[in-house]
DSSP file (Angstrom, degrees, kcal/mol; ACC not computed):
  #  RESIDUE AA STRUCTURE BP1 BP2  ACC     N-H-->O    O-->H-N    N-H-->O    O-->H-N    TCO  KAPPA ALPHA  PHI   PSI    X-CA   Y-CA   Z-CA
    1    1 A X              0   0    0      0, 0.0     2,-0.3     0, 0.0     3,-0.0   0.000 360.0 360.0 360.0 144.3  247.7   35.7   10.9
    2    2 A X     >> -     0   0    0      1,-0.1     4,-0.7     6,-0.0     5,-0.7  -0.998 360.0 -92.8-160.7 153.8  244.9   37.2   11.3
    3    3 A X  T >45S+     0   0    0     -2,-0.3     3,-0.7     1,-0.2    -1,-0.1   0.773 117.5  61.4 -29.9 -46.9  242.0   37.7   14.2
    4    4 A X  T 345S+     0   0    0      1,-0.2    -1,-0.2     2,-0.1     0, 0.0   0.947  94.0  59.4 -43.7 -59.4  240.1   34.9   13.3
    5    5 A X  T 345S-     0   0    0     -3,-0.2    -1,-0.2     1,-0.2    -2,-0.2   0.648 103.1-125.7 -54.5   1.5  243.1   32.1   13.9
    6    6 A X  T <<5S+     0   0    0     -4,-0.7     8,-0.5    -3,-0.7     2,-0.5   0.719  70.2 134.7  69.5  21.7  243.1   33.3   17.7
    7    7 A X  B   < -A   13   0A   0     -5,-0.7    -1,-0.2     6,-0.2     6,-0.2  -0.769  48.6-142.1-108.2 133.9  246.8   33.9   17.1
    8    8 A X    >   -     0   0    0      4,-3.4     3,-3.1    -2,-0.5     4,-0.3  -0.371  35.4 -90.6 -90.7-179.6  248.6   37.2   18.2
    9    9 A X  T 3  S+     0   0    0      1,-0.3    -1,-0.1     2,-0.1     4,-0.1   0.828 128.9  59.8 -53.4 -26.5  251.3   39.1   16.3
   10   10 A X  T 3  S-     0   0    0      2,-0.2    -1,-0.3     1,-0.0    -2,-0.2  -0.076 119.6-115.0 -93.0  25.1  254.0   37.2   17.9
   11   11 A X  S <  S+     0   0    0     -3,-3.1     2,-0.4     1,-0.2    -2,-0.1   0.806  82.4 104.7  52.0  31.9  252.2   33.9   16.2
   12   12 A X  S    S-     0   0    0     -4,-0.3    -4,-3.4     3,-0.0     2,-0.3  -0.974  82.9 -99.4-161.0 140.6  251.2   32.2   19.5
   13   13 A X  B     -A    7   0A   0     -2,-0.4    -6,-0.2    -6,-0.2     3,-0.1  -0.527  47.8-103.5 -80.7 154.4  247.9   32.2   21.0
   14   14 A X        -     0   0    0     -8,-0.5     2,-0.3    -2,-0.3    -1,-0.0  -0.341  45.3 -91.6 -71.1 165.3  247.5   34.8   23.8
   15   15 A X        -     0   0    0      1,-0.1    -1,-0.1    -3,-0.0    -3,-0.0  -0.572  37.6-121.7 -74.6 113.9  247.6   33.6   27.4
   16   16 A X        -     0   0    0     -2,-0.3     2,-0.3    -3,-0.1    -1,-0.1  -0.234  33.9-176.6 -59.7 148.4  244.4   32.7   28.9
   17   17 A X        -     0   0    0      3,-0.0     2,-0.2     2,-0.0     3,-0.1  -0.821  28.2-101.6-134.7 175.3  243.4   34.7   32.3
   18   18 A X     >  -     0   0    0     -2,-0.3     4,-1.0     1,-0.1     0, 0.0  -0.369  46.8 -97.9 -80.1 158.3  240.3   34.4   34.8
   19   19 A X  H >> S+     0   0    0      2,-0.2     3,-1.8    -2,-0.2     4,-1.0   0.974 126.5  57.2 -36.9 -84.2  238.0   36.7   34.4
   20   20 A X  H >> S+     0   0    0      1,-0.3     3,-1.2     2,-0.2     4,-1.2   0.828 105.7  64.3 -14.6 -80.9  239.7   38.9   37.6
   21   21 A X  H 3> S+     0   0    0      1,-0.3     4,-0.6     2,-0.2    -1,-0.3   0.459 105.6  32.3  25.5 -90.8  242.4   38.6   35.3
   22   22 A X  H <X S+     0   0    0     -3,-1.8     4,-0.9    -4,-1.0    -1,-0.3   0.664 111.8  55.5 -92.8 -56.8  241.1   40.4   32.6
   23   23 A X  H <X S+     0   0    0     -3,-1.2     4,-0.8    -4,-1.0    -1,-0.3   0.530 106.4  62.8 -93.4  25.5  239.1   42.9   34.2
   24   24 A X  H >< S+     0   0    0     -4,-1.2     3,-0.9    -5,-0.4    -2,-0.3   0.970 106.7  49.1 -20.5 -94.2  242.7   43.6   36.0
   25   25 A X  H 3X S+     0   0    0     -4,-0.6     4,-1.0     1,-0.3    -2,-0.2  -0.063 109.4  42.8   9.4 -49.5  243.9   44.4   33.0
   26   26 A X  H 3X S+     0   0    0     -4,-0.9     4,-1.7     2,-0.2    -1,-0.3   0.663 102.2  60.5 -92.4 -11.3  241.7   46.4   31.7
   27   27 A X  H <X S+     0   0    0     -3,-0.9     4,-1.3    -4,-0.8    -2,-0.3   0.693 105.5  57.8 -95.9   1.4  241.0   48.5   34.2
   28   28 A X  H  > S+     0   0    0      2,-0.2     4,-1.2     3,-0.1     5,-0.3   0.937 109.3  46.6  14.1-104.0  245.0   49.2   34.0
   29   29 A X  H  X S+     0   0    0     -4,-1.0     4,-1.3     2,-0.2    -2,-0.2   0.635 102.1  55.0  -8.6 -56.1  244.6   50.2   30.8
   30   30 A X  H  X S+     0   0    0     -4,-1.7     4,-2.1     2,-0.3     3,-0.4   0.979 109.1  55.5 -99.6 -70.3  241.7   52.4   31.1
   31   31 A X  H  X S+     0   0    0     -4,-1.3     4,-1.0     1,-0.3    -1,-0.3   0.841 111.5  51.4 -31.6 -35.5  244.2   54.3   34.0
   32   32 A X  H >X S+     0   0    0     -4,-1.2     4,-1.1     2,-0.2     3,-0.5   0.851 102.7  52.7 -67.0 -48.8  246.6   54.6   31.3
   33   33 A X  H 3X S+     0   0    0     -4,-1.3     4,-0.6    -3,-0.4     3,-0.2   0.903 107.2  47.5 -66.6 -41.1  244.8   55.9   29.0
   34   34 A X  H 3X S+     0   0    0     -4,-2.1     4,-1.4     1,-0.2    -1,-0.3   0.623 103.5  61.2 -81.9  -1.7  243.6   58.6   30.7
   35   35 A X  H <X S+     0   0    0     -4,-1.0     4,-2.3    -3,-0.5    -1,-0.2   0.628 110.1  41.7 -72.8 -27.0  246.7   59.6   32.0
   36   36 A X  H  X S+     0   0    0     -4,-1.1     4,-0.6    -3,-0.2    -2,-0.2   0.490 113.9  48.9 -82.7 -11.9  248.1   60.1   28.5
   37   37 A X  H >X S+     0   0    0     -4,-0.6     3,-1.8     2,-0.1     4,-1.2   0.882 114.6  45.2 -96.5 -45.5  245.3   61.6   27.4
   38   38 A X  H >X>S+     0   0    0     -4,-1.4     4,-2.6     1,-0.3     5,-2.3   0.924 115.9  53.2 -34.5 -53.3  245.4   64.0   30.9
   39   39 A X  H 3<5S+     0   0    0     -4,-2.3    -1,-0.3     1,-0.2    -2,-0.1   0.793 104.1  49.1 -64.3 -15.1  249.2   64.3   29.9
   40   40 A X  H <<5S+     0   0    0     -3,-1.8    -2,-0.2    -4,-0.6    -1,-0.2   0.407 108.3  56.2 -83.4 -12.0  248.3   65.5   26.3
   41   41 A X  H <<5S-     0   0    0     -4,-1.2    -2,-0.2    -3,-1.2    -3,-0.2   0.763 114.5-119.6 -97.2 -39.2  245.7   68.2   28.1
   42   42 A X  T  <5S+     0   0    0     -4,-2.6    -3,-0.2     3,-0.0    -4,-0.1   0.765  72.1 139.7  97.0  18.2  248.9   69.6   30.1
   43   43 A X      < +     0   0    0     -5,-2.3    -4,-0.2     2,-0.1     2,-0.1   0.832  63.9  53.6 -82.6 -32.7  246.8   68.5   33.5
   44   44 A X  S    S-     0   0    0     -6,-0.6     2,-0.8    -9,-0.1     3,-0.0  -0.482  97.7-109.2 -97.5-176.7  250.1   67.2   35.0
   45   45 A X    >>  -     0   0    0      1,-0.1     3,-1.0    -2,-0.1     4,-0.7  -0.881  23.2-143.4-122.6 132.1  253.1   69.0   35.2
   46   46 A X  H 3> S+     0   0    0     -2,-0.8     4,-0.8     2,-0.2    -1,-0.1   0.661  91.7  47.5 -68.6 -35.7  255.8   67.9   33.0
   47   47 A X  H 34 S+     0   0    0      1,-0.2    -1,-0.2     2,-0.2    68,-0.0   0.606 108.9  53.5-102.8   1.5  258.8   68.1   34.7
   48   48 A X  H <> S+     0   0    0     -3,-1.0     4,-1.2     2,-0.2    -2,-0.2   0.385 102.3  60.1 -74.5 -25.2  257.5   66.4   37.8
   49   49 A X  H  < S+     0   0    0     -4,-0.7    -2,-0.2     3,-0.1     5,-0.2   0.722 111.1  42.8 -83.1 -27.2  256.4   63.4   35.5
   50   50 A X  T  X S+     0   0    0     -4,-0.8     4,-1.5     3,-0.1    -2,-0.2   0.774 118.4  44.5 -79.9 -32.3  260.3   63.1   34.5
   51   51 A X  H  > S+     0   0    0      1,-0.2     4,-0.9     2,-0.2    -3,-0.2   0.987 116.0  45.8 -70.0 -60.7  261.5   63.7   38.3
   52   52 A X  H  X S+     0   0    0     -4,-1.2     4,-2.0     1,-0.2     7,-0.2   0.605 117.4  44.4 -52.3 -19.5  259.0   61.3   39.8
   53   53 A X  H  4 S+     0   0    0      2,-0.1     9,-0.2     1,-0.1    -1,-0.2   0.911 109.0  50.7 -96.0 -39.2  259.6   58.6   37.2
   54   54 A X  H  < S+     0   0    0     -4,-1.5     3,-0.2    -5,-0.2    -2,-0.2   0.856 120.6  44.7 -43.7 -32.0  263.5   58.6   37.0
   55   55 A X  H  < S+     0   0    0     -4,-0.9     2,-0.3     1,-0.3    -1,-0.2   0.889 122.3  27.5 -98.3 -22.9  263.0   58.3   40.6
   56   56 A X    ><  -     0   0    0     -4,-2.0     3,-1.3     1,-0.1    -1,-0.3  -0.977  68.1-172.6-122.8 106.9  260.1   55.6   41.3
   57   57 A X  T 3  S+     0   0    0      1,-0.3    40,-0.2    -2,-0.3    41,-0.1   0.544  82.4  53.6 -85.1 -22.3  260.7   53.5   38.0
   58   58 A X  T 3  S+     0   0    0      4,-0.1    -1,-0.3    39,-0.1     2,-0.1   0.147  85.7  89.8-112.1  24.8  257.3   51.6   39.3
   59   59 A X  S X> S-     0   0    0     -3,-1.3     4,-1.9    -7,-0.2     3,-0.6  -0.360  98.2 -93.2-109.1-168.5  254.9   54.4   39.8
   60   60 A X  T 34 S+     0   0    0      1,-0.3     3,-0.2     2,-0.2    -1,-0.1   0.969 127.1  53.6 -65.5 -59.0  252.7   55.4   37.0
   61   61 A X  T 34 S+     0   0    0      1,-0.2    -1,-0.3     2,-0.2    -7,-0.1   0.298 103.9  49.3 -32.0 -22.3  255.1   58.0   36.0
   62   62 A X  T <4 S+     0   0    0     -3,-0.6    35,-2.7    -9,-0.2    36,-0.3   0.724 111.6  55.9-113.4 -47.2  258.3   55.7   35.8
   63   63 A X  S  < S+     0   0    0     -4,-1.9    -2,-0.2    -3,-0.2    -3,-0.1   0.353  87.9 114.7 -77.4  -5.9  255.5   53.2   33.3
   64   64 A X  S    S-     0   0    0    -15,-0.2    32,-4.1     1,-0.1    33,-0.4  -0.525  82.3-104.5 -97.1 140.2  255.0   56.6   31.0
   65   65 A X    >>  -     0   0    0     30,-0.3     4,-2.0     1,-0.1     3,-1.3  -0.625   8.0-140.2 -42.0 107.6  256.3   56.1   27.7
   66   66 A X  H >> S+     0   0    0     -2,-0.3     4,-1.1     1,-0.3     3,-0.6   0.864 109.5  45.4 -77.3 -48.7  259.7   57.8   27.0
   67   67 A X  H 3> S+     0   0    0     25,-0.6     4,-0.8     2,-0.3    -1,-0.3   0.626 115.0  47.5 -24.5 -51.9  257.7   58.6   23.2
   68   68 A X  H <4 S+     0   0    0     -3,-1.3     4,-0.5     2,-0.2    -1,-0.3   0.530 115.5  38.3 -73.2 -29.4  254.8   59.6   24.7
   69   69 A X  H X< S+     0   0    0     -4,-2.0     3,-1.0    -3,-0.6     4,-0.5   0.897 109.0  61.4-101.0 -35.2  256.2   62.1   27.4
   70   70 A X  H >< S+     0   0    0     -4,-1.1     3,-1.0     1,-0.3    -2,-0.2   0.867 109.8  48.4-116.1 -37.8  259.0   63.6   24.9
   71   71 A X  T 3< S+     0   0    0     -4,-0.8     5,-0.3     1,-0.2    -1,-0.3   0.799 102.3  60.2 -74.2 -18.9  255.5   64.8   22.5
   72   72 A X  T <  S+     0   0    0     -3,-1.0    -1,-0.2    -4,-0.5     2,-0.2   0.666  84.9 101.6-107.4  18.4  253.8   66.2   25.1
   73   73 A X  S X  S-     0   0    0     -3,-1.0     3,-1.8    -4,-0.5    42,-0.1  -0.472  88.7 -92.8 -38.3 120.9  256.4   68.5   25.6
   74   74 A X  T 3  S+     0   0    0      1,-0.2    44,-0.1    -2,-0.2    -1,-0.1  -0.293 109.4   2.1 -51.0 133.6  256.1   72.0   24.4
   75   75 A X  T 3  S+     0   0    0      1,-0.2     2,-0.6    -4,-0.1    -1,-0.2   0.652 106.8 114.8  79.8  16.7  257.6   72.6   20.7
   76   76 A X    <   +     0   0    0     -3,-1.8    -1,-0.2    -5,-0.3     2,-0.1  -0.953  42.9 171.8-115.9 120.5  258.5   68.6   20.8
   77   77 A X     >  -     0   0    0     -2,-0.6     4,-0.9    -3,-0.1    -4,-0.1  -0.330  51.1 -80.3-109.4-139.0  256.4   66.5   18.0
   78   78 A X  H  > S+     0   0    0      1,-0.2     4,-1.9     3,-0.2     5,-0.4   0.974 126.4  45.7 -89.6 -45.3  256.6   63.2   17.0
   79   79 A X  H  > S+     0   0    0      1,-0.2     4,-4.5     2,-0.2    -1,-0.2   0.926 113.2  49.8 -63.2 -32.8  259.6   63.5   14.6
   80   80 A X  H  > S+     0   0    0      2,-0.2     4,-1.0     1,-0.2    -1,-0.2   0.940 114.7  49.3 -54.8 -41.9  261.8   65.7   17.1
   81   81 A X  H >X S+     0   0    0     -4,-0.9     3,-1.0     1,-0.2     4,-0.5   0.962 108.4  52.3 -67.8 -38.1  260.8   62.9   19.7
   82   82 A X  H >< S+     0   0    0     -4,-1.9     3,-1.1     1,-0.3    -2,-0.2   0.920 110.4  48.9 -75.5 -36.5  261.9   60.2   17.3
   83   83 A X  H 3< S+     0   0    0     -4,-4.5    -1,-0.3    -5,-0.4     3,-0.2   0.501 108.4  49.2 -94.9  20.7  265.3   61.8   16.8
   84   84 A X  H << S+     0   0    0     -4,-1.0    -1,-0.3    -3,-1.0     4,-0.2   0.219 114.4  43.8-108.4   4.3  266.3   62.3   20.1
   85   85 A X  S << S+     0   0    0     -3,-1.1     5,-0.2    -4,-0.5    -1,-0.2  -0.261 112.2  49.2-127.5  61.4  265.5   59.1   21.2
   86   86 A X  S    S+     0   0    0     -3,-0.2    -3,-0.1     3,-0.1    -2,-0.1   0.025 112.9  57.2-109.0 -38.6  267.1   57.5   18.1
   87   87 A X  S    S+     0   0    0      1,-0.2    -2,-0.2    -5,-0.2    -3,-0.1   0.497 113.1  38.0 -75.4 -15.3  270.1   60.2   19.4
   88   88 A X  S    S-     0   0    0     -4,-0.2    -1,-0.2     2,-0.2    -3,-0.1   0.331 116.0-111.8-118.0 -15.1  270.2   58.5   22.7
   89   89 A X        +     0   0    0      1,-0.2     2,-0.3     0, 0.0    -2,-0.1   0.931  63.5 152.4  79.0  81.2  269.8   54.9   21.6
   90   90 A X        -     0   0    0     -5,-0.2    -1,-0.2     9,-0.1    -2,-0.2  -0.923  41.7-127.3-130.8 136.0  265.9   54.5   23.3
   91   91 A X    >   -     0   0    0     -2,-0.3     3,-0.6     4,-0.1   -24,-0.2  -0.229  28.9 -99.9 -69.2 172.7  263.6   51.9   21.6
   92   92 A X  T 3  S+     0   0    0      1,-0.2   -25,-0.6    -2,-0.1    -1,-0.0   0.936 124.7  32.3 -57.0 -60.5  260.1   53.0   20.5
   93   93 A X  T 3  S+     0   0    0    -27,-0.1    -1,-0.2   -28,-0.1     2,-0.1  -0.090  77.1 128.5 -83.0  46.4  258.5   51.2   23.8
   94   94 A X    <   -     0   0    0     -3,-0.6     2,-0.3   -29,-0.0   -27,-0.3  -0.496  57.1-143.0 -92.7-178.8  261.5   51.8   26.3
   95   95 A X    >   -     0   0    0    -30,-0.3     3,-0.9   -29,-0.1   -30,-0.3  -0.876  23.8 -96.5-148.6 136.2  259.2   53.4   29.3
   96   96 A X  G >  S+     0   0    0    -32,-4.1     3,-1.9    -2,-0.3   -33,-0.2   0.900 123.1  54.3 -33.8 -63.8  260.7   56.6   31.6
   97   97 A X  G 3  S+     0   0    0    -35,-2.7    -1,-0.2   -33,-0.4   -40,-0.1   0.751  97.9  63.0 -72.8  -8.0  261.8   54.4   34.3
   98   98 A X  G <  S+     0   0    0     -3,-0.9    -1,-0.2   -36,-0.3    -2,-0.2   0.573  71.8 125.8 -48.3 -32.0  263.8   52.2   32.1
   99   99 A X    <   -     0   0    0     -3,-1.9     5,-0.1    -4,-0.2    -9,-0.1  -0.239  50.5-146.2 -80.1 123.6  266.1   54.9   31.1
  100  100 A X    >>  -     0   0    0      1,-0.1     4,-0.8    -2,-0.1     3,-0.5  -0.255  33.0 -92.4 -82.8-157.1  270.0   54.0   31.7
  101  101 A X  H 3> S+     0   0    0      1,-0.3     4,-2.2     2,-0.2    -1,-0.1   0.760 122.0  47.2 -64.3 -48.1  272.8   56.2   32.8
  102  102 A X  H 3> S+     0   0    0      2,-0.2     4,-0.5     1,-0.2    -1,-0.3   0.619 104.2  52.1 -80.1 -18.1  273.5   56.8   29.2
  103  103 A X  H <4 S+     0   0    0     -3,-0.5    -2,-0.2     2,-0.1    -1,-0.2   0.594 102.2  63.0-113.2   8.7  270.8   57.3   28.0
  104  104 A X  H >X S+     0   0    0     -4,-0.8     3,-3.0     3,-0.2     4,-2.0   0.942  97.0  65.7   8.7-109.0  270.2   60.0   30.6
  105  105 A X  H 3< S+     0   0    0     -4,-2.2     4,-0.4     1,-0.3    -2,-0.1   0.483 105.8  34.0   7.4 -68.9  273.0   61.8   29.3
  106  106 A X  T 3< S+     0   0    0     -4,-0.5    -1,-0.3     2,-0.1    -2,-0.2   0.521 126.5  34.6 -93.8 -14.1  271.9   62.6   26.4
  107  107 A X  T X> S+     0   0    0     -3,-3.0     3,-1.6   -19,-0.1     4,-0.8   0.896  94.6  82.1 -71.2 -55.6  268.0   63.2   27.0
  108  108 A X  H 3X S+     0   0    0     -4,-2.0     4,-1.2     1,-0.3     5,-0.2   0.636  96.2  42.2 -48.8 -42.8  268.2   64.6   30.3
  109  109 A X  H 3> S+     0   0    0     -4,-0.4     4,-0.9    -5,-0.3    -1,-0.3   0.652 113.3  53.1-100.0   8.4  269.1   68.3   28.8
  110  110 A X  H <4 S+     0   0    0     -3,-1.6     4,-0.4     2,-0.1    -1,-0.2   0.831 109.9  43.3 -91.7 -29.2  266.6   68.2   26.0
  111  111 A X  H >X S+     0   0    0     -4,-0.8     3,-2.9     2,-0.2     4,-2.2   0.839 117.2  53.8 -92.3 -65.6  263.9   67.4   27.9
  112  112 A X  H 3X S+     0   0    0     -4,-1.2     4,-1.6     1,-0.3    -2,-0.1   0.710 108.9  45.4   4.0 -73.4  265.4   70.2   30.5
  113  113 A X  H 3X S+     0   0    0     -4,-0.9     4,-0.5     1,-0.2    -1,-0.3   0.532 111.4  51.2 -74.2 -15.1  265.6   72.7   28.3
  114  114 A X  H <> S+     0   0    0     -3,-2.9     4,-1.8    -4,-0.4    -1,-0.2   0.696 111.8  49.4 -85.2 -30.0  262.0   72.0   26.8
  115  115 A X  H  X S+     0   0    0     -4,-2.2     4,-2.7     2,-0.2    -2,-0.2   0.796 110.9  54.2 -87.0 -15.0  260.7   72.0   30.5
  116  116 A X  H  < S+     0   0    0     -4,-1.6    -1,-0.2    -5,-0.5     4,-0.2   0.887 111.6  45.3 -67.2 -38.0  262.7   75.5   30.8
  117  117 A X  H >X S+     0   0    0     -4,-0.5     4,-2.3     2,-0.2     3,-1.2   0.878 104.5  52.5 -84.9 -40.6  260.9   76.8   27.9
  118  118 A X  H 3X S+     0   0    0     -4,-1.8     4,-1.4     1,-0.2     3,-0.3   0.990 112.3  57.8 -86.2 -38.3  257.4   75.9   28.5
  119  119 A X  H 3< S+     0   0    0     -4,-2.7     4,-0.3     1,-0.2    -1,-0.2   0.761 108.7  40.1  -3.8 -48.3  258.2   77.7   32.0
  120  120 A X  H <> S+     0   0    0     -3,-1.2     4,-1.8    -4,-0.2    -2,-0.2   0.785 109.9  61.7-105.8 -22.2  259.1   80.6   30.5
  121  121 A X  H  X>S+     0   0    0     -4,-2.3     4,-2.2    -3,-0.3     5,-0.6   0.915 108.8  44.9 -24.4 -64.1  256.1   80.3   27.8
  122  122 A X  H  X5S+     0   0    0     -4,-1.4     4,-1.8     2,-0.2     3,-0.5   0.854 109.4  57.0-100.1 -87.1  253.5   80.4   30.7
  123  123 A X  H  45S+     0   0    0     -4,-0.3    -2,-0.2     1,-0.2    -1,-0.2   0.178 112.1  43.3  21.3-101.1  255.4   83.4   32.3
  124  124 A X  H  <5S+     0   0    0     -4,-1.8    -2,-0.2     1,-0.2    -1,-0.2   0.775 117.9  36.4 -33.2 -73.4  255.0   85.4   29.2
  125  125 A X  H  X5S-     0   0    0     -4,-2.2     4,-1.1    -3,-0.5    -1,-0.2   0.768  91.4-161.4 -85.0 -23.2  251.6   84.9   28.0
  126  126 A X  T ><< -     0   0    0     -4,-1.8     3,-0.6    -5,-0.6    -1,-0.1   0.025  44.7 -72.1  82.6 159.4  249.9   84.8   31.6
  127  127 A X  T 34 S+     0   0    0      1,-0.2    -1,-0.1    -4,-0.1    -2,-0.1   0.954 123.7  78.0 -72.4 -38.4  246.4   83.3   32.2
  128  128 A X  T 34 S+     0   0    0     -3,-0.1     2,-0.6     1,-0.0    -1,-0.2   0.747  92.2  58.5 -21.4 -49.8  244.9   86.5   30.4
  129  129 A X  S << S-     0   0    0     -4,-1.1     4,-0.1    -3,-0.6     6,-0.1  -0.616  80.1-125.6-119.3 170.3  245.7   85.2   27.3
  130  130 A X        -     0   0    0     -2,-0.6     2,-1.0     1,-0.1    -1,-0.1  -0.039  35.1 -94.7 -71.7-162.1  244.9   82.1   25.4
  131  131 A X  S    S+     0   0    0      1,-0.1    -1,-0.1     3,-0.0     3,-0.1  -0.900 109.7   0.9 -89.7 107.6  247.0   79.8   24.0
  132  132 A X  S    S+     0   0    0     -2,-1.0    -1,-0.1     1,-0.4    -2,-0.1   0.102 105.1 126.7 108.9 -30.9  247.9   80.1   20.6
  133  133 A X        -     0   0    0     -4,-0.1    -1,-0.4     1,-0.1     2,-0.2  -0.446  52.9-143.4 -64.7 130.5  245.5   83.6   20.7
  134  134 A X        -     0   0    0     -3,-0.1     2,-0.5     1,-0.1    -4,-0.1  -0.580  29.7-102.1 -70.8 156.7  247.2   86.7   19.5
  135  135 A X        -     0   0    0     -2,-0.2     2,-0.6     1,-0.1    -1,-0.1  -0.626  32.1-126.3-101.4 157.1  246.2   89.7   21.5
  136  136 A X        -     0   0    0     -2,-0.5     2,-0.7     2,-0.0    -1,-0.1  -0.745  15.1-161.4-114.2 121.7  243.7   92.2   20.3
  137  137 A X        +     0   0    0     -2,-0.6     2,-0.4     2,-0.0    -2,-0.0  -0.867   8.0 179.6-117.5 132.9  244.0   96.0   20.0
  138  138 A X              0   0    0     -2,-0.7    -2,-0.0     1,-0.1    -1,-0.0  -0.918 360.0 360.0-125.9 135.1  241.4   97.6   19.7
  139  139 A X              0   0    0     -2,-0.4    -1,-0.1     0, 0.0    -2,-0.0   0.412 360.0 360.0 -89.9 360.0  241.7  102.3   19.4
């Protein structure tokens, strides 16, 4: 399969839309996208993107990727993310508001304890200093 046959990965040609449609669709997208890349900057606040999605399953926030939100957690990368949601039984695309009861359970105090720590992160280092900057003494 390949671009040329008009066929998508699932071997079947994609579903025609209208034009409206389409630019729906993208302009969807294009909200998505900047919201991950806004969540990857640290412009929203992390543990409010977990409350607010567990609670409205249909907001933007309940649509964030469980993958996506567990990396942009402080000290969390991609392999830590893959093996707590291997550890909780979450597919690759399961989505925040998706999450059952059970699989709750077993995220709910990792991501906790990650939102505890990048708490106590910006506490310590203060607006004074940068991120990642050591401080400089100078005699």
């Amino acid at each position: 399969m390949s671009k040329q046959d008009g066929l998508g990965r699932a071997g079947f040609p994609p579903p025609s839309m209208s034009t409206e449609q389409r630019k729906k669709h993208l302009a969807h997208a294009n909200v998505a996208r900047r919201f991950y890349g806004q969540l990857r900057a640290g412009e929203h606040d992390l543990g409010e993107v977990w409350q607010w999605g567990l609670s409205w399953p249909n907001s933007l926030y309940g649509r964030c990727r469980v993958s996506r939100f567990l990396i942009a957690l402080p000290k969390v990368g991609a392999v830590k993310a893959g093996r707590w949601m291997e550890q909780a039984r979450i597919g690759k695309q399961a989505r925040i508001g998706q999450l059952t009861a059970e699989q709750l359970q077993v995220l709910a105090p990792k991501v906790q304890a990650a939102l505890r720590r990048s708490r106590n992160e910006r506490v310590t280092t203060g607006p004074s200093q940068g991120k990642g900057k050591a401080p400089t003494h100078h005699e």
